[in-house]
Biotite code that builds the C-alpha atoms (Angstrom):
import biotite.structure as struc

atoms = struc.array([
    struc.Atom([-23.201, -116.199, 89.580], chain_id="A", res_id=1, res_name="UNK", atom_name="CA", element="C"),
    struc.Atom([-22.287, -113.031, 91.578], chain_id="A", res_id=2, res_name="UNK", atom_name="CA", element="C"),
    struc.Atom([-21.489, -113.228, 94.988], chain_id="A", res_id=3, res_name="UNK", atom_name="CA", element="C"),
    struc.Atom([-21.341, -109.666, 97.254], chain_id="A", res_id=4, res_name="UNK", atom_name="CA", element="C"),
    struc.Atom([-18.846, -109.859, 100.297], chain_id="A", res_id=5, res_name="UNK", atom_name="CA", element="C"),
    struc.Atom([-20.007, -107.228, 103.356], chain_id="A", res_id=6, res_name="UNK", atom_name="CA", element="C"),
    struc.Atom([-17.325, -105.828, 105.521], chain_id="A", res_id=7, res_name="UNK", atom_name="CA", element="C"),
    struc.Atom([-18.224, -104.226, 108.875], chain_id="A", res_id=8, res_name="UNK", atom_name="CA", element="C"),
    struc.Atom([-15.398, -102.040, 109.489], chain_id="A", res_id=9, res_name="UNK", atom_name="CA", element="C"),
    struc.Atom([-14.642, -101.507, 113.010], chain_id="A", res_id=10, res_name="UNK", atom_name="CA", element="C"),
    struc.Atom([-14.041, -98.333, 115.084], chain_id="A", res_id=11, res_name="UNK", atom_name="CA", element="C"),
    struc.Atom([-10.511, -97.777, 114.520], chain_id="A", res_id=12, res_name="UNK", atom_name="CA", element="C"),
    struc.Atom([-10.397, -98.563, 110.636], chain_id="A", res_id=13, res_name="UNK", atom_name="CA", element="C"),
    struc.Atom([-10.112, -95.497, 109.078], chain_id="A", res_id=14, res_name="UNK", atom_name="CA", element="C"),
    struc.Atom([-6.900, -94.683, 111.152], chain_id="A", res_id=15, res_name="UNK", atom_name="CA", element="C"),
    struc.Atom([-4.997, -98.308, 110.602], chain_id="A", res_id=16, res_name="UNK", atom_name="CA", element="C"),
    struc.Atom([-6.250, -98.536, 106.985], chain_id="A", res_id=17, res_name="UNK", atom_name="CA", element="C"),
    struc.Atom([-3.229, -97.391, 105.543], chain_id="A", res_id=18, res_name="UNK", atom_name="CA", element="C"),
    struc.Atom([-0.924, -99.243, 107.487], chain_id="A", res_id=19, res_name="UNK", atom_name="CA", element="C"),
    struc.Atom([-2.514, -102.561, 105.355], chain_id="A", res_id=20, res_name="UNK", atom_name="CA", element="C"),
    struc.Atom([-3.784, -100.657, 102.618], chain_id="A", res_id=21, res_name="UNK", atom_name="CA", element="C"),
    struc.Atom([-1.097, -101.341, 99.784], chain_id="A", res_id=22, res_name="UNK", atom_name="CA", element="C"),
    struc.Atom([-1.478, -105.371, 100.621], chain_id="A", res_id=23, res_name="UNK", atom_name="CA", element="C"),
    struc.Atom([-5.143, -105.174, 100.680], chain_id="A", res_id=24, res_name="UNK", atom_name="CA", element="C"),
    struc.Atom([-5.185, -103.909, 97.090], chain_id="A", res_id=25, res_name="UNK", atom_name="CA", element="C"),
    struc.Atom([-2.099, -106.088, 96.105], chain_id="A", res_id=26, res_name="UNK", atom_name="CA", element="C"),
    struc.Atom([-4.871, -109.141, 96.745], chain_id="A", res_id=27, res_name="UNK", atom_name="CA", element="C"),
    struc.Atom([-7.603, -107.469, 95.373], chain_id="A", res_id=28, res_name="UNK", atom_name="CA", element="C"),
    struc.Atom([-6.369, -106.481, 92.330], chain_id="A", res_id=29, res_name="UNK", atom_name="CA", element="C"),
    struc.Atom([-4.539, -110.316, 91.330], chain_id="A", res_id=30, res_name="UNK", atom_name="CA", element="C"),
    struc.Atom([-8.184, -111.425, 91.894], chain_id="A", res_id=31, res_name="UNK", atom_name="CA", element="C"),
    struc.Atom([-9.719, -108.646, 89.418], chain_id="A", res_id=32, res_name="UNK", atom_name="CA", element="C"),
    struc.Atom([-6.716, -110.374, 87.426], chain_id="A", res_id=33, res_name="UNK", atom_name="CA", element="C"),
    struc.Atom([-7.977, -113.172, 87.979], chain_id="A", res_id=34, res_name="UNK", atom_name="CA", element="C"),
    struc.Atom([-11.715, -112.526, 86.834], chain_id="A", res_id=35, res_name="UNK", atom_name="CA", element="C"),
    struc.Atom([-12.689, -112.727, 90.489], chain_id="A", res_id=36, res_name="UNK", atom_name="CA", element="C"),
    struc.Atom([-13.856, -109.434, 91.702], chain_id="A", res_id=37, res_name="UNK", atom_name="CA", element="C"),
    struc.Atom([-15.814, -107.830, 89.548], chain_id="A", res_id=38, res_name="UNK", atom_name="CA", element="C"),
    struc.Atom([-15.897, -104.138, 91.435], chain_id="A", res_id=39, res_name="UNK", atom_name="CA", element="C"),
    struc.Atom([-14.915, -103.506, 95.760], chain_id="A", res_id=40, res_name="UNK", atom_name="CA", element="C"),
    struc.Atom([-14.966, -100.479, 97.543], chain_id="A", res_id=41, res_name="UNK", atom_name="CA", element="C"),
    struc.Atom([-15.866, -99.002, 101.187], chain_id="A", res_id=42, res_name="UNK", atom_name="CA", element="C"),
    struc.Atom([-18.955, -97.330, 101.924], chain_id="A", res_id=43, res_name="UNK", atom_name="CA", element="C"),
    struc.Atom([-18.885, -93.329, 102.357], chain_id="A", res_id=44, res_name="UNK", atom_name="CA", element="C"),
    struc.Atom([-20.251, -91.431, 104.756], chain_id="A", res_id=45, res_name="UNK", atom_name="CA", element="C"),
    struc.Atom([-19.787, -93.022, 107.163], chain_id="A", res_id=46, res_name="UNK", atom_name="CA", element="C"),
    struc.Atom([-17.127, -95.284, 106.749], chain_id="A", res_id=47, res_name="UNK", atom_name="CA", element="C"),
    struc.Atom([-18.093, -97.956, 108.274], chain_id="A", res_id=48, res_name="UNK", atom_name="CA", element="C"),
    struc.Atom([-17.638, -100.686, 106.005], chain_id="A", res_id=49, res_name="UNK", atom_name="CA", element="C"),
    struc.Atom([-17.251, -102.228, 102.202], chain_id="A", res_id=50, res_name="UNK", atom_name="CA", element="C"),
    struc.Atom([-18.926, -104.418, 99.687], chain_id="A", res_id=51, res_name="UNK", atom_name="CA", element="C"),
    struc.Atom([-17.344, -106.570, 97.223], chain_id="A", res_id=52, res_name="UNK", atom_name="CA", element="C"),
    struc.Atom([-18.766, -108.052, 94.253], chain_id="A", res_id=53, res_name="UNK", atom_name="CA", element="C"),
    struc.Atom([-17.278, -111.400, 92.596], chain_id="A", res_id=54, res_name="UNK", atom_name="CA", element="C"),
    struc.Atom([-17.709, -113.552, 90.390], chain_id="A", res_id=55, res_name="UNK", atom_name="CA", element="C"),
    struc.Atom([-17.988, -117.227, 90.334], chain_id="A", res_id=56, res_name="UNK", atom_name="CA", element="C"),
    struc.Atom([-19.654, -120.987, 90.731], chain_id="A", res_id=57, res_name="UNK", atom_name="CA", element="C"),
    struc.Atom([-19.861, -120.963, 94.690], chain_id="A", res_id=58, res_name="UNK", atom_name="CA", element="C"),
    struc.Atom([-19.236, -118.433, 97.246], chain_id="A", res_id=59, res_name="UNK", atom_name="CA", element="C"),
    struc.Atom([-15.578, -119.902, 97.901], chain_id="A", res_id=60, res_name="UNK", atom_name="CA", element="C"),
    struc.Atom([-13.991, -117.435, 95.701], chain_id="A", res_id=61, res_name="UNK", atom_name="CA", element="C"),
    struc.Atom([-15.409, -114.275, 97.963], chain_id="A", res_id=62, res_name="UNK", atom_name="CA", element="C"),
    struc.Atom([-14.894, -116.056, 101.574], chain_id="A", res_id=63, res_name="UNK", atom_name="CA", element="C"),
    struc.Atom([-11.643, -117.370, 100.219], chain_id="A", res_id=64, res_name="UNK", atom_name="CA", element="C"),
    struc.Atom([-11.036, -113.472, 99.711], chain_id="A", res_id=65, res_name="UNK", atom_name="CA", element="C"),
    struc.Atom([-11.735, -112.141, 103.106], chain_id="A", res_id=66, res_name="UNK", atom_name="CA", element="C"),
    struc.Atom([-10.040, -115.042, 105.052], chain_id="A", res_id=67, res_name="UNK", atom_name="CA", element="C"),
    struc.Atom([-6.683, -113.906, 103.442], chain_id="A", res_id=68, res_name="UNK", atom_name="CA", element="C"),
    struc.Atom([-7.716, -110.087, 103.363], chain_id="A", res_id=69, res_name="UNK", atom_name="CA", element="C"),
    struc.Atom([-5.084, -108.239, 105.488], chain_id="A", res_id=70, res_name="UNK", atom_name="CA", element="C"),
    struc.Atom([-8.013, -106.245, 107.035], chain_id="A", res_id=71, res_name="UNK", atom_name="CA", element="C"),
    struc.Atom([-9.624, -109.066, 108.027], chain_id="A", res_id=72, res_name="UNK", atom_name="CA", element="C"),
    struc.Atom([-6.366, -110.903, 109.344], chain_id="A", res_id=73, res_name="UNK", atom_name="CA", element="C"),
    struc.Atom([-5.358, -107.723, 111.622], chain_id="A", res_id=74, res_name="UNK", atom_name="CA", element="C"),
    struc.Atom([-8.759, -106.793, 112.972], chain_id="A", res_id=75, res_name="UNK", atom_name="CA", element="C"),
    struc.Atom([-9.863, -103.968, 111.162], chain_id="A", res_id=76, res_name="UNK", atom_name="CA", element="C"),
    struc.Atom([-13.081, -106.061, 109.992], chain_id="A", res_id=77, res_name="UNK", atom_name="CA", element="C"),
    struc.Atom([-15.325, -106.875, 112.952], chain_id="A", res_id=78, res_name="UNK", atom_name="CA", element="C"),
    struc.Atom([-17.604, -109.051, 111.158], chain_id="A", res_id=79, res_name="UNK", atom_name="CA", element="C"),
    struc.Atom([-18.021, -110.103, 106.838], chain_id="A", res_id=80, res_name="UNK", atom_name="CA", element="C"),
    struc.Atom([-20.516, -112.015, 105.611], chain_id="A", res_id=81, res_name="UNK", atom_name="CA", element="C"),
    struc.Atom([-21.266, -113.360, 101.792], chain_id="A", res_id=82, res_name="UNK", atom_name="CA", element="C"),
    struc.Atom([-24.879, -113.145, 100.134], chain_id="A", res_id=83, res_name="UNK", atom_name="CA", element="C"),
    struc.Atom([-25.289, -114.767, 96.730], chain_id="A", res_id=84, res_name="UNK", atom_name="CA", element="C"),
    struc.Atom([-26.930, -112.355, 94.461], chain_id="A", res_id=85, res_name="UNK", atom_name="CA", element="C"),
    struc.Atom([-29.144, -113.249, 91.313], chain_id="A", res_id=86, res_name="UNK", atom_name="CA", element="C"),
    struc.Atom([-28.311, -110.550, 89.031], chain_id="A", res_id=87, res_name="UNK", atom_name="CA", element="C"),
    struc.Atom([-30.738, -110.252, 85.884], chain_id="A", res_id=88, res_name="UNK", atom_name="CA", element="C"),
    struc.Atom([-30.299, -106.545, 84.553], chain_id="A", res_id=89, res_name="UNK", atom_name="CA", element="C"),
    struc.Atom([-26.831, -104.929, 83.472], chain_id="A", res_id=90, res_name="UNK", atom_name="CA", element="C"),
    struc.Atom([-24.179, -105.678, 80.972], chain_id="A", res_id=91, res_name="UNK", atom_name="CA", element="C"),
    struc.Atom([-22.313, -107.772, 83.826], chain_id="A", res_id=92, res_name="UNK", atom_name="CA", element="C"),
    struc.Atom([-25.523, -109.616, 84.518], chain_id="A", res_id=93, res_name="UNK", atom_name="CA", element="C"),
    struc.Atom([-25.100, -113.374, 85.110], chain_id="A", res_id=94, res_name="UNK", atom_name="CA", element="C"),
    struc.Atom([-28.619, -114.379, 84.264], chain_id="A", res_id=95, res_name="UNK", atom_name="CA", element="C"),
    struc.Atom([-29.683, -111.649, 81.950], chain_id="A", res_id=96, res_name="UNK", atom_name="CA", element="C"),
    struc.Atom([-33.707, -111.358, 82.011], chain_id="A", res_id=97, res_name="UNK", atom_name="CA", element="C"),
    struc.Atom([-34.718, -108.906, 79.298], chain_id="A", res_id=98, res_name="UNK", atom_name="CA", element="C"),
    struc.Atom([-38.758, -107.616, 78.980], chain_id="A", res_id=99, res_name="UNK", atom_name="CA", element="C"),
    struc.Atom([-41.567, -109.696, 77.703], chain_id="A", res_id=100, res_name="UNK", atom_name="CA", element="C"),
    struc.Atom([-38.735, -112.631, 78.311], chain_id="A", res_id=101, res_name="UNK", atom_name="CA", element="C"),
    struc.Atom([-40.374, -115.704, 78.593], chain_id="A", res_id=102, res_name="UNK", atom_name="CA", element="C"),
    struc.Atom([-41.300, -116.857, 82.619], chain_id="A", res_id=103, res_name="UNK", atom_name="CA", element="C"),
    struc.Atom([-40.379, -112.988, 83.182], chain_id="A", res_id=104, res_name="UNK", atom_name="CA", element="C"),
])
């Protein structure tokens, strides 16, 4: 199952970002290693926030993500949230529903 994690960045972000930056990649990048996240990244224009996809059998893995995020831990995230999401269409898909599939 796939599991998106929503960042709402808050005013001051952009200008503390680096300050935290190399550590927030540091953890994001052991749980790519780990076959967590699947693909993370803040929005553009504005920047006002991110969305990170994982991978997994609960939502644990994401919120287990952003309560050890240093953005989160040092206030740059005002609020995060975690939606499961039923994927059916893409390579990456974790219930892959193809055309004229059966119960499609």
């Amino acid at each position: 199952m796939h599991y998106i994690l929503f960042y709402e960045a808050t005013a001051g972000y952009l200008e503390r970002r680096a300050e935290f930056r190399e550590e927030h990649l540091q953890l994001a990048w052991q749980a790519v290693d780990r076959g967590e996240l699947v693909l993370g990244g803040a929005f553009a224009n504005p920047v006002d926030g991110a969305a990170i996809v994982f991978q997994g059998d609960s939502p644990e893995v994401a919120e287990r993500f952003a309560r050890a995020d240093p953005y989160v831990v040092n206030g740059l995230v005002k609020s995060w949230y975690v939606r499961e999401w039923s994927t059916v269409a893409g390579w990456l898909a974790a219930t892959p529903l193809r055309p004229g599939a059966a119960g499609s």
